[in-house]
C-alpha positions in Angstrom: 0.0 0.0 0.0 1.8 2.9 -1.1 0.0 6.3 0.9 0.6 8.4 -2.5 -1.1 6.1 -4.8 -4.0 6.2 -2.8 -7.3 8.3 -4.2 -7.7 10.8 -1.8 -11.7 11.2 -3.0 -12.4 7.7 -1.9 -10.5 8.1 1.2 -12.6 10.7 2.3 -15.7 8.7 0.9 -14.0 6.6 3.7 -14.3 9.0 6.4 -17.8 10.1 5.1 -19.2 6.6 6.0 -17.4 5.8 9.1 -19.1 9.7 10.6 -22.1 9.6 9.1 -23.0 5.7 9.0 -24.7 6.0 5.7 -23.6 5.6 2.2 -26.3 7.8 0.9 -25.5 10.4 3.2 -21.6 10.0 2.7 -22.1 10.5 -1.1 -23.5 14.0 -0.2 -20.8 15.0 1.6 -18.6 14.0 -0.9 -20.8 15.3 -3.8 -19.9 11.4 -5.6 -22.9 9.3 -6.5 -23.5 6.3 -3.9 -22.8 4.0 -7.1 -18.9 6.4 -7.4 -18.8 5.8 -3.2 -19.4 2.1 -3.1 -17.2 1.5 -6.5 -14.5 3.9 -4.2 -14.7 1.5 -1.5 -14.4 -1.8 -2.7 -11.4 -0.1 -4.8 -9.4 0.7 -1.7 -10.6 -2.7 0.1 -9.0 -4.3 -2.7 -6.2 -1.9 -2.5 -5.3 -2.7 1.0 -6.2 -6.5 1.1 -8.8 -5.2 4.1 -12.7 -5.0 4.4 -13.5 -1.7 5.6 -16.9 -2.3 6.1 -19.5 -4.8 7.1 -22.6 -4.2 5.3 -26.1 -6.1 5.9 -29.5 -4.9 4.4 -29.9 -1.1 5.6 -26.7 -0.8 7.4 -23.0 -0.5 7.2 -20.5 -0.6 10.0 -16.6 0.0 9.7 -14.3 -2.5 10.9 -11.5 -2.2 13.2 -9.8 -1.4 9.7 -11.9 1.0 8.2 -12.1 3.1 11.8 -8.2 3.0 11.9 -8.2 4.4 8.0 -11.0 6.9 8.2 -9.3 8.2 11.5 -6.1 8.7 9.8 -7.8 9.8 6.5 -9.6 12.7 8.1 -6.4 14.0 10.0 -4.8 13.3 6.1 -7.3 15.7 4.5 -7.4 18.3 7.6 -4.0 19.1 6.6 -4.7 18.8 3.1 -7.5 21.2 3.3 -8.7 21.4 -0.2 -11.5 19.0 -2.2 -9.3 20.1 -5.5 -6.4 18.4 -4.7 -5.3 14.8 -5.9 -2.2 12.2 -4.8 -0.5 12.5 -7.8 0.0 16.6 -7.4 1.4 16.0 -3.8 3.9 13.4 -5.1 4.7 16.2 -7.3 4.7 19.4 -5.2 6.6 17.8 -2.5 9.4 16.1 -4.9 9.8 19.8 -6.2 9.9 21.1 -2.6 12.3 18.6 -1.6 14.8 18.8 -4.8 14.5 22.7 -5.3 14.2 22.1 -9.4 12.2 19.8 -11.6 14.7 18.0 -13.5 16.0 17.1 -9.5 12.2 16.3 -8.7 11.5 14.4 -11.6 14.7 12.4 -11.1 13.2 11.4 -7.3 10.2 10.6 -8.9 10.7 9.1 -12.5 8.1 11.5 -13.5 8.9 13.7 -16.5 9.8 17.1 -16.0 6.2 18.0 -18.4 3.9 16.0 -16.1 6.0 17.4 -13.3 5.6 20.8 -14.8 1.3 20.0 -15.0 0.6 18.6 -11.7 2.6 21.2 -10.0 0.9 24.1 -12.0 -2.8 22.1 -12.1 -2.0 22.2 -8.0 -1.3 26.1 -7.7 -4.4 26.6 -10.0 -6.8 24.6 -7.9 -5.6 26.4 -4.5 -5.7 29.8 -6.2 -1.9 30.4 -4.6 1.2 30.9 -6.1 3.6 28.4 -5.0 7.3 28.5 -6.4 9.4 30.7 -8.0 11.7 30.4 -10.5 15.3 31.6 -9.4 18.3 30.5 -11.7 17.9 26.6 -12.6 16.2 25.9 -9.6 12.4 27.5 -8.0 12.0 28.5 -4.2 8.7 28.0 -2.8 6.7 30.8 -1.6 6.1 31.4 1.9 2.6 30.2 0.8 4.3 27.4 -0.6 6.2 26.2 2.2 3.5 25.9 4.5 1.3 23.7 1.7 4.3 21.7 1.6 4.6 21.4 5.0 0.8 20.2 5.3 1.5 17.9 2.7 4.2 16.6 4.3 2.3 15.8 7.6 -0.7 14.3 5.2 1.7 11.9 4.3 3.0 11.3 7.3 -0.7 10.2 8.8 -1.0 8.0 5.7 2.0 6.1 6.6 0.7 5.4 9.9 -2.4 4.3 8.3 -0.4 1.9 6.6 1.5 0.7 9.4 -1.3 0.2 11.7 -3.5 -1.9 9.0 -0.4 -4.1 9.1 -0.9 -4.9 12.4 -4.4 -5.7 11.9 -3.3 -8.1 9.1 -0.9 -9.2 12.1 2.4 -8.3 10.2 4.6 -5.7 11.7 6.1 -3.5 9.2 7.1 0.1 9.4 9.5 2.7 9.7 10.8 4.6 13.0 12.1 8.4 12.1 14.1 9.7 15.2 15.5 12.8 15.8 18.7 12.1 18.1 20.1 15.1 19.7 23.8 14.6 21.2 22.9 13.7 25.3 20.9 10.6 23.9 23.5 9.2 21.7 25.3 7.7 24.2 23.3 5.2 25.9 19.7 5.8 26.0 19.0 5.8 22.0 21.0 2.9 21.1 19.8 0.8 24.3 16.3 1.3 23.1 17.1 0.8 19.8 18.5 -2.5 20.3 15.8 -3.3 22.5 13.0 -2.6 20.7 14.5 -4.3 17.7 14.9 -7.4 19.3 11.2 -7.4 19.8 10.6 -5.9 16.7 12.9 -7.0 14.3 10.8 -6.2 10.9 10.7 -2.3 11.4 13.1 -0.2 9.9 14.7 2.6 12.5 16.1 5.6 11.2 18.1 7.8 13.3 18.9 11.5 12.0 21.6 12.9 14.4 21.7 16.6 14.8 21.3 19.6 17.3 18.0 20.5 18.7 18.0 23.7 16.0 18.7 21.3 13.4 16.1 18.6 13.9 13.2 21.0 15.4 12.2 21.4 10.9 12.4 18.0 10.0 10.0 16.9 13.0 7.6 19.9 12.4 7.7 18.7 8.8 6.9 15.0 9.9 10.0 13.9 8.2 10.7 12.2 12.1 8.4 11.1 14.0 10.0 12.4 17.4 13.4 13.9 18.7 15.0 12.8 21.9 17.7 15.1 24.1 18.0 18.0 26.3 14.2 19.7 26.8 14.0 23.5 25.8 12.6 26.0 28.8 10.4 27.5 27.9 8.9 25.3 25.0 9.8 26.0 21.8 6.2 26.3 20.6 2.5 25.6 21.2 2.8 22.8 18.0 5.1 20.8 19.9 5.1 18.6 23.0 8.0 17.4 25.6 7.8 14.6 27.7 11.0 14.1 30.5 12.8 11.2 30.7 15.0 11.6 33.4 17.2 14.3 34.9 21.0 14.8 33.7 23.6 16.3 36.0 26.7 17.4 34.2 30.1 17.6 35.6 33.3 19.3 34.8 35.9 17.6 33.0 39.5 17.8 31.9 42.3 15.5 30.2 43.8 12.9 32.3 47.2 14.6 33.2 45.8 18.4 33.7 47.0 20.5 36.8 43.7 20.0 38.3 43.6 16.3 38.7 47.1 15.9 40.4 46.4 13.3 43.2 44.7 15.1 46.6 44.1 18.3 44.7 40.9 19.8 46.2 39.0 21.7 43.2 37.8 25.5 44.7 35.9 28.1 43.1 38.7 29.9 42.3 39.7 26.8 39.9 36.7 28.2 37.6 38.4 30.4 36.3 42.2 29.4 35.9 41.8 27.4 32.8 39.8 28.2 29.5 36.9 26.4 28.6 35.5 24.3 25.7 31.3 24.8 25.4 28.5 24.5 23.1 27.2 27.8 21.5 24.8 30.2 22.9 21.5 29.0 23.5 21.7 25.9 24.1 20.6 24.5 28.0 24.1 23.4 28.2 25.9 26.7 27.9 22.7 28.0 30.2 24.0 25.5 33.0 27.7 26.3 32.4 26.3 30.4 33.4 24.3 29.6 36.2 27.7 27.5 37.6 29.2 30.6 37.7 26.4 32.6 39.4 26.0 29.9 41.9 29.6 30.9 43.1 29.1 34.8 42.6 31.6 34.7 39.7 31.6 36.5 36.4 31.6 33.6 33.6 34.9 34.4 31.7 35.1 34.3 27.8 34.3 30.6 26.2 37.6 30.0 24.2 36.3 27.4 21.9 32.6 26.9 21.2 31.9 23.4 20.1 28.9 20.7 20.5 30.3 17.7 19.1 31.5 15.4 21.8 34.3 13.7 19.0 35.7 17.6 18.9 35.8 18.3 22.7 37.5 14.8 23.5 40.2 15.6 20.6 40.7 19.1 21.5 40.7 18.3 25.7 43.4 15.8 25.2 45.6 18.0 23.5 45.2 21.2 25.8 44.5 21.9 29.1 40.8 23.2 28.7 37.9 22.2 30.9 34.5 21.2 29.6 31.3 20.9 31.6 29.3 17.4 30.2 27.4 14.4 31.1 29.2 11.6 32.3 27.0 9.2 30.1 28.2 11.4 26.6 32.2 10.4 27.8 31.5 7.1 29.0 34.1 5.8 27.1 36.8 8.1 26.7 36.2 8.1 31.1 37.2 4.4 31.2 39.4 4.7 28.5 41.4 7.2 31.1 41.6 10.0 28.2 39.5 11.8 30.2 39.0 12.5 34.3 36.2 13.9 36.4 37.5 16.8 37.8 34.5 18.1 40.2 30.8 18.4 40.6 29.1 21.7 39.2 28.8 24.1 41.6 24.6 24.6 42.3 22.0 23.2 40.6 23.0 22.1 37.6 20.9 20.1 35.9 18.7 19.5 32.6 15.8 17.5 32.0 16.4 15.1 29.0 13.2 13.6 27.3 10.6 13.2 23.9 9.5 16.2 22.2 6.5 15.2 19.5 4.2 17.4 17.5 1.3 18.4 19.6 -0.7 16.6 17.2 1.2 13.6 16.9 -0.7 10.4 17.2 1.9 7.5 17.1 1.0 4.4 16.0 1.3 1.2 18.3 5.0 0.3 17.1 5.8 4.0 18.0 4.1 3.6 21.3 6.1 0.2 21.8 9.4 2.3 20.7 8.5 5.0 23.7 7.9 2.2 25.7 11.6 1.0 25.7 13.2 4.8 25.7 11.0 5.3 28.7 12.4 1.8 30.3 16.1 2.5 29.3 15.6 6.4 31.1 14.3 4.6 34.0 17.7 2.4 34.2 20.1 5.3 33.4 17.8 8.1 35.7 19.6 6.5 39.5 23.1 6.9 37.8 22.2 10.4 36.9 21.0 11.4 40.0 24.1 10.0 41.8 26.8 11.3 38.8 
């Protein structure tokens, strides 16, 4: 079942039915004839290898199937938001949204740049909206544009879904896991899951896009992922999106085995704070916000970061070779810790702390396979949340 190949007519015929519990009444909402609705139907039944509906003599009831389609067909066409539009100019718009030029889209789609050209221009007609723009080789979309692609892109993304979770009614698990991993989970709490949830689930693909929270926060609003996991933002980046804790990270300050500060029976003071330079990630991130507050806990001015960096490969490379300090988790230099590159120098001074957890789009319904997959990051925090509290 391919979600762009489906006719998005008969998908809302679909929904029609399923609210209204009438054919006759479903083929007014869709202005089809009942003879186009039924036809529609037993098109997508044969589609999807499902019955959608039991009928008897004067009455017609979804199954679990057709309640778990029409629910995921009417959040579909929310976002869609227009009777005019069709699969085809979707696959179309979005392939030219994606590749930022038709001979790019039509080479992602094996479409032809002409029918690429039609469905793209049939779409903007339609919607009475322009959409792109041409600029040199390529076209940007308008801001109009980028929000029907965005929508489109979400559509999709609830089609998918409905795919997945008729594959679990057909008892087949199938599927495809999108996770945004920001740097504090790529240490131990994303790939425990991972592996957990893949022994369980072996037949569903995971795919995990690394990146910073500024990097990922797009994609998941586009619905290319499904949800990120890392350090939560305060206050919340946006009414569209949810976070969920996990569990509570404490990080520490650190240094290269060897430094001045970890001679043997050295007691670390305030004063130590400010002795060495210091490796950080950039401005705005709830990392460089604890690294301030360290300082004002102690009633000292935070001096000038000398390197600002976020990738824990850098800092490790960079620490080893100078005598700069860094303030991380434990659980992000695990191994370079037991490998002695690095040492524990101290504990932050005051309460420093930040919450690591699940951030979704507010609207986000996951599917039971994505509930199973929150299931096991939510078991694997519950495991690594004692050692945090006791870092």
């Amino acid at each position: 079942m391919a979600d762009d190949l489906l006719n998005l007519r008969h998908l809302q015929a679909v929904a029609a039915i399923v609210r209204s519990g009438s054919i006759t009444e479903a083929s007014r909402l869709v202005s089809l004839s009942q003879p186009a609705v039924s036809q529609g139907v037993a098109g997508l039944e044969a589609q999807l290898g499902l019955p959608l509906f039991e009928r008897a003599p004067g009455s017609i009831s979804p199954t679990e199937a057709g309640r778990a389609l029409a629910a995921r067909a009417e959040a579909a066409l929310r976002l869609i938001a227009s009777h005019r539009v069709t699969a085809t100019q979707i696959r179309a718009f979005l392939a030219l949204a994606s590749a930022g030029s038709y001979a790019g889209a039509a080479l992602r789609t094996g479409l032809s740049e002409p029918s690429l050209h039609r469905a793209v221009s049939d779409l903007a007609l339609g919607l009475g909206v322009q959409l792109a723009a041409r600029r040199g080789r390529g076209v940007v979309l308008t801001p109009r544009g980028r929000t029907i692609a965005r929508n489109f892109g979400l559509a999709q993304a609830e089609l998918r879904s409905a795919r997945e979770e008729l594959a679990a009614i057909q008892g087949r698990e199938v599927g495809r896991i999108a996770v945004g991993a920001m740097p504090l989970s790529r240490a131990r709490l994303l790939p425990n899951a991972v592996a957990s949830f893949n022994r369980a689930h072996p037949g569903v693909a995971i795919a995990i896009v690394e990146g910073s929270h500024v990097e990922l926060v797009g994609p998941l609003r586009d619905g290319d992922i499904d949800f990120m996991i890392g350090a939560l933002r305060d206050p919340s980046p946006g009414d569209d999106l949810l976070q969920a804790p996990l569990f509570v990270d404490r990080p520490v300050i650190l240094a290269r085995a060897g430094h001045p500060l970890a001679a043997a029976g050295r007691r670390f003071d305030d004063e130590d704070l400010g002795r060495f330079g210091w490796i950080v990630s950039a401005e705005g991130t709830p990392l460089r916000r604890q690294w301030q507050l360290m300082f004002e806990a102690v009633g000292r001015e935070p001096p000038p970061v000398s390197i600002e960096c976020g990738s824990v490969i850098v800092v490790r490379q960079l620490m080893i070779q100078t005598d700069l300090l860094t303030l991380l988790s434990p659980d992000q230099v695990a191994v370079e810790l037991e490998a002695g590159w690095l040492v524990r120098i101290a504990e932050a001074p005051g309460n420093v702390s930040r919450t690591i957890g699940v951030t979704t789009r507010a609207d986000w319904r996951p599917t039971p396979l994505q509930r199973r997959f929150l299931d096991a990051l939510d078991e694997q925090a519950k495991l690594i949340a004692p050692q945090a509290d006791h870092a």
